[in-house]
DOZAKOL-421629 format. One record per residue: residue number from 0; x, y, z of N, C-alpha, C in turn. Coordinates in steps of 0.001 Angstrom, whole numbers, plus 524288, in hexadecimal, padded with zeros to 5 digits. Atoms other than C-alpha are relative to their C-alpha. Last residue first. Example, Ala and Ser with C-alpha at 12.3 -4.5 7.8 and 13.67 -1.06 7.14 Angstrom:
% DOZAKOL-421629
(1,(7FCCC,7FB5A,7FFC4),(83566,7FBDC,81BE4),(7FCFE,80442,802DA))
(0,(8037A,7FB5A,80000),(8300C,7EE6C,81E78),(80384,804B0,80000))
END
This chain:
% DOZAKOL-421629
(88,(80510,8042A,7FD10),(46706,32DED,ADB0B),(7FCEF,80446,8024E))
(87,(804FE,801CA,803AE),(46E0C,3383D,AD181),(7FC66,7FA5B,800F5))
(86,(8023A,7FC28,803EC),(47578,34065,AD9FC),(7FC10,7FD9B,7FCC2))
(85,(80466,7FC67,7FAE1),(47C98,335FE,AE33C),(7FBB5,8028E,7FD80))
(84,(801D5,804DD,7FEEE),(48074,32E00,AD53C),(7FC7C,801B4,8056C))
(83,(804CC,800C7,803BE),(48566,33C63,AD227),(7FC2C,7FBF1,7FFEA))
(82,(80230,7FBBC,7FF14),(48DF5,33C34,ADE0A),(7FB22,80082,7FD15))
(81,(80308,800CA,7F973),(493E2,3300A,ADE33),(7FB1C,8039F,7FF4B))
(80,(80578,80544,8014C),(496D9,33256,ACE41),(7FCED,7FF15,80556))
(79,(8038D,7FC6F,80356),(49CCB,34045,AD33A),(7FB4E,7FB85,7FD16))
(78,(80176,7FC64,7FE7C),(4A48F,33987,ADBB1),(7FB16,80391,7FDE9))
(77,(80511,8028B,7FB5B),(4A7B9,32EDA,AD59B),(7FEA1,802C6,802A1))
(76,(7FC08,80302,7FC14),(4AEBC,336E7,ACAE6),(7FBA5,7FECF,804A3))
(75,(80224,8045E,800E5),(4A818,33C89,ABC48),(8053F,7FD0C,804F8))
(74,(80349,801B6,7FCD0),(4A8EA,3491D,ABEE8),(7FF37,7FC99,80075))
(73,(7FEA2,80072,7FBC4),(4B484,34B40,AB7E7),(7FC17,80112,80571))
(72,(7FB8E,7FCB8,7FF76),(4B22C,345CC,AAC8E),(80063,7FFF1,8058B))
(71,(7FA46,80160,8026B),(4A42A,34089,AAA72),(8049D,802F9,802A8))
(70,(7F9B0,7FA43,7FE7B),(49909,33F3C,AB530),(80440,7FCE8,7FB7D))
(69,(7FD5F,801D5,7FABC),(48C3B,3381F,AADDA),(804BB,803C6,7FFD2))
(68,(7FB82,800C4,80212),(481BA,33BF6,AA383),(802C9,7FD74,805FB))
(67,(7FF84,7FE14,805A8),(47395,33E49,AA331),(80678,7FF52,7FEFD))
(66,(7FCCA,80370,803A8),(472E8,33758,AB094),(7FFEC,80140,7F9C2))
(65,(80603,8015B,802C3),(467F3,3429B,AB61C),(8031A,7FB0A,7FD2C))
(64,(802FA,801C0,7FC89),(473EB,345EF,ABFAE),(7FBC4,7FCDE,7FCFB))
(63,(7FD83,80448,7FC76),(47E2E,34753,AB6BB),(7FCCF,7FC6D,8035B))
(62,(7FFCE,80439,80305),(47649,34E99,AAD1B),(80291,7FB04,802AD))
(61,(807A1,80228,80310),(47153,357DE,AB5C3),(7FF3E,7FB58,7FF43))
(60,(80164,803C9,7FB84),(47FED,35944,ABADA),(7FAEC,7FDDE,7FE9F))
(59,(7FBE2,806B6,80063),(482F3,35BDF,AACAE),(800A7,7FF21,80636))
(58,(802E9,7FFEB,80362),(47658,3685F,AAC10),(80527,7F970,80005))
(57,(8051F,8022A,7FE1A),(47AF2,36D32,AB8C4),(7FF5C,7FC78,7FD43))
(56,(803DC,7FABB,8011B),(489AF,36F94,AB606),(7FAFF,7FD8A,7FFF7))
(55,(8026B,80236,80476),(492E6,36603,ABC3E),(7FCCB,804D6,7FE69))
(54,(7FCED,7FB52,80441),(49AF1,36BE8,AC679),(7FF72,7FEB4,7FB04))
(53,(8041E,7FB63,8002D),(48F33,3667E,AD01A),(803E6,8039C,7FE26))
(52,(80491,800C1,8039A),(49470,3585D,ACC6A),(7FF72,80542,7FF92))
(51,(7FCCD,801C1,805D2),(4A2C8,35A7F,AD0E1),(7FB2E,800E5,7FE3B))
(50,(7FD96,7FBA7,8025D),(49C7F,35FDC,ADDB7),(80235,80026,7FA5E))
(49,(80327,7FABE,80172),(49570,3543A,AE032),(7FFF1,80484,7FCA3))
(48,(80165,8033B,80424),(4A0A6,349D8,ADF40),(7F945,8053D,7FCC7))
(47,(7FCF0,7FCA2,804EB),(4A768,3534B,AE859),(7FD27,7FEF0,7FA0B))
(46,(80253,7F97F,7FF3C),(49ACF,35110,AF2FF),(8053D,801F4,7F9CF))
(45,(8049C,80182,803F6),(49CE7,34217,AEE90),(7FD1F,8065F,80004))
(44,(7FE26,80184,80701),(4AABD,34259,AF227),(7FC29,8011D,7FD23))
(43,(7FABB,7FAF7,80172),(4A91F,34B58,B0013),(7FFB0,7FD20,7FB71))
(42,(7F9E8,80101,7FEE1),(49D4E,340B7,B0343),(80374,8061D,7FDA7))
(41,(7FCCC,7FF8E,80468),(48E5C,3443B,B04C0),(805D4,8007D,8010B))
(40,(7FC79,802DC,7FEE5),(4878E,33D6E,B0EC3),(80567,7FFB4,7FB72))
(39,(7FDB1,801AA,7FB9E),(47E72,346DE,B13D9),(80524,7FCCF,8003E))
(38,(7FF2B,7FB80,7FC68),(47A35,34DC5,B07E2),(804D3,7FE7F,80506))
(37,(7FA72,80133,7FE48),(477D7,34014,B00D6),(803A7,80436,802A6))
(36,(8004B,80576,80029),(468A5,33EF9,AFE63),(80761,7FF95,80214))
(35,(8044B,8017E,7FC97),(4654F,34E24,AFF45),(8011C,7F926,8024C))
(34,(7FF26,7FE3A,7F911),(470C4,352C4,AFA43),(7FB17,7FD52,8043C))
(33,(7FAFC,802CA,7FDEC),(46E96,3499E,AEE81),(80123,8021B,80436))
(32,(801B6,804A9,7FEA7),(46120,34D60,AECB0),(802A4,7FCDA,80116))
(31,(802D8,7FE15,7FB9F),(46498,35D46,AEC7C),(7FF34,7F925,802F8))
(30,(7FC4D,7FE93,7F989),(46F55,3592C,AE340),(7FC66,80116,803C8))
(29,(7FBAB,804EF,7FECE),(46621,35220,AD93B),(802BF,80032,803B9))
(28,(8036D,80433,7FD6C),(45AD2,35D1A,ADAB9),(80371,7FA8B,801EC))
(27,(80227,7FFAC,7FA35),(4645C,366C0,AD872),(7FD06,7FD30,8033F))
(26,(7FBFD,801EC,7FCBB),(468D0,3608C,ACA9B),(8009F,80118,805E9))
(25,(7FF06,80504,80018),(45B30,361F5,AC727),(80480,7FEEF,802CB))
(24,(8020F,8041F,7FA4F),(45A63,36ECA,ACBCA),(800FA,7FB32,7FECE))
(23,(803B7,803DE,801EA),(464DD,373BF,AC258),(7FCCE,7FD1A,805D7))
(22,(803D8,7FD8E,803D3),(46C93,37F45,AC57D),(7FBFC,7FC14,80011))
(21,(80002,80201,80615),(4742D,37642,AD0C4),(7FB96,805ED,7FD46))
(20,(80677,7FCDE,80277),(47718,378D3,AE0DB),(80105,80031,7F8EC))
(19,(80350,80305,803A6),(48146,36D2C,AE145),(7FAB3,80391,7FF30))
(18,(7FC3C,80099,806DC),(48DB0,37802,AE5CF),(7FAD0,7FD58,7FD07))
(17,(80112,7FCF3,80127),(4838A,37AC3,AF30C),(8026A,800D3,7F9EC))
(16,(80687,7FE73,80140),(48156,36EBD,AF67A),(7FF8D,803B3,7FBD2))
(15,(80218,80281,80516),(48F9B,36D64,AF54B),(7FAD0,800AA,7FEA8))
(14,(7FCE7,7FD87,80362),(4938B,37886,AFEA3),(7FEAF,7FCA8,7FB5D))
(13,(802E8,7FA5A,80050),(48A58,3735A,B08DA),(80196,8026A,7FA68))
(12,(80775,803B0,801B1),(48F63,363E7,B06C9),(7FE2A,80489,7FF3B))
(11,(7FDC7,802DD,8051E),(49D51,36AB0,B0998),(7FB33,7FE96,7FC45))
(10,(7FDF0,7F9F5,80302),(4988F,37264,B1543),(80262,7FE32,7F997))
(9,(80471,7F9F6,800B2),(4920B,3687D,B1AE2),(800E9,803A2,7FE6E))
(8,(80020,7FB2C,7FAEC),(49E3E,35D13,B199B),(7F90C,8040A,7FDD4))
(7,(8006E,7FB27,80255),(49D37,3527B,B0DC6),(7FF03,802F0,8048B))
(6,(80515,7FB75,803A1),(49E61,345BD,B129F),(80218,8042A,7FDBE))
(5,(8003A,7FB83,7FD1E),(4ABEA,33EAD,B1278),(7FAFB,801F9,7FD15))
(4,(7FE56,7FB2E,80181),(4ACFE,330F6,B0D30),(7FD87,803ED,80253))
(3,(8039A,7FC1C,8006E),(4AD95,325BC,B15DD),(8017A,804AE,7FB89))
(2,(7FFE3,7FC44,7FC76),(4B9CA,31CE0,B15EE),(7FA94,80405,7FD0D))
(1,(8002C,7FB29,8049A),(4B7FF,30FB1,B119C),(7FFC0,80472,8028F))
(0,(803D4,7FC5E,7FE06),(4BE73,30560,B1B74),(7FF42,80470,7FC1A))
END
């Protein structure tokens, strides 16, 4: 039996919204279109997988998102690939 993973609570999801506000509209347009499409069913791994990204600096999430490069080091964990794969359909 696979065990579910845990949404993301309303006060948790609130507090992230508010970490993915960006300088760059572009990269605002990407998170605005991912809350919009997965808001509801976002997990505790894929909400951390988030947070890793949005300690990127605008201009190398940009690049993440627009596939100009891919996650190295220590961004580079299924989480953060889940996540970005969310992000750039």
């Amino acid at each position: 039996m696979e065990i579910e993973e845990a949404l993301i609570d309303e006060r948790s999801l609130s507090k992230l919204k508010w970490r993915c506000r960006r300088g760059l509209l572009e990269n605002d347009l990407f998170i605005e279109r991912f809350f919009t499409r997965h808001e509801s069913s976002l997990t505790v791994n894929q909400a951390a997988g988030l947070t890793a990204l949005m300690d990127l600096a605008d201009n190398d999430l940009l690049d993440l998102l627009l596939r100009r490069r891919e996650p190295e080091g220590e961004i580079n964990t299924s989480d953060v690939r889940q996540v970005l794969g969310m992000l750039r359909t």
